[in-house]
C-alpha positions in Angstrom: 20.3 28.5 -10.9 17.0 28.6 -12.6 13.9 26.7 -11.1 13.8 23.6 -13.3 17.4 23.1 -12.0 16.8 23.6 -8.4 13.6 21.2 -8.3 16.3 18.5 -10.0 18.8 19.2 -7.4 16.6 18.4 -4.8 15.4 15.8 -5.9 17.8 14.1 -7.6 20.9 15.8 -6.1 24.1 15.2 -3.9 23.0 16.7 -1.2 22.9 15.2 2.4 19.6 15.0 4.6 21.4 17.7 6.6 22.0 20.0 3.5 17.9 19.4 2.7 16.7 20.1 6.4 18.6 23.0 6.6 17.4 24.8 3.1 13.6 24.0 4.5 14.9 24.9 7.7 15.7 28.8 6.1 12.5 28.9 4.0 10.5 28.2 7.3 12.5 30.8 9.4 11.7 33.1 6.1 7.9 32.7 6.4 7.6 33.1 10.2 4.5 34.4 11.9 4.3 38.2 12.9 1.3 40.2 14.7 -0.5 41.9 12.1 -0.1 45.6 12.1 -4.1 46.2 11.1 -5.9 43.2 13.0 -5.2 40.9 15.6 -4.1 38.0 13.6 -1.0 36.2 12.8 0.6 37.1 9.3 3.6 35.8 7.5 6.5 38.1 7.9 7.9 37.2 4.4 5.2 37.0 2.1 3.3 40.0 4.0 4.1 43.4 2.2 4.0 46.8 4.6 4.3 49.1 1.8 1.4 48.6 0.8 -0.8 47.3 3.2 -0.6 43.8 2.2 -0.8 41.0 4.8 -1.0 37.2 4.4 -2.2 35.3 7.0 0.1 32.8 8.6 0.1 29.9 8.3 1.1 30.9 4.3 0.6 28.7 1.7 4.3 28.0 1.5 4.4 26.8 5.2 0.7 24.6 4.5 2.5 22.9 1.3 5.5 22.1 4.0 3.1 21.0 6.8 1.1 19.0 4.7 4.2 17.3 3.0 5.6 16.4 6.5 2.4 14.7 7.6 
């Protein structure tokens, strides 16, 4: 499924309120918070990369875009 078509499904999809709370449910879970391994912050375990010493502090911008759509 490319993008395009995923953005359509969600929006204008079949899907139940269950079927939607449980795909945000797996990206959440994806980008959960994780001690950083160089300072004493949170980081996002997903979008954090160890091989090279990349971290992303948590909250990500994929979990801001989700709190601020649930406000």
């Amino acid at each position: 499924m490319t993008h395009d078509e995923l953005l359509n499904d969600v929006v204008y999809g079949e899907q139940t309120r269950f079927a939607l709370a449980n795909a945000l449910r797996a990206v959440v879970e994806l980008h959960s918070p994780v001690k950083s391994y160089m300072f004493d912050d949170m980081v996002c375990e997903f979008c954090s990369v160890i091989d090279d010493n990349t971290e992303i502090a948590y909250p990500c911008s994929t979990i801001q875009a989700i709190e601020k759509e649930l406000e």
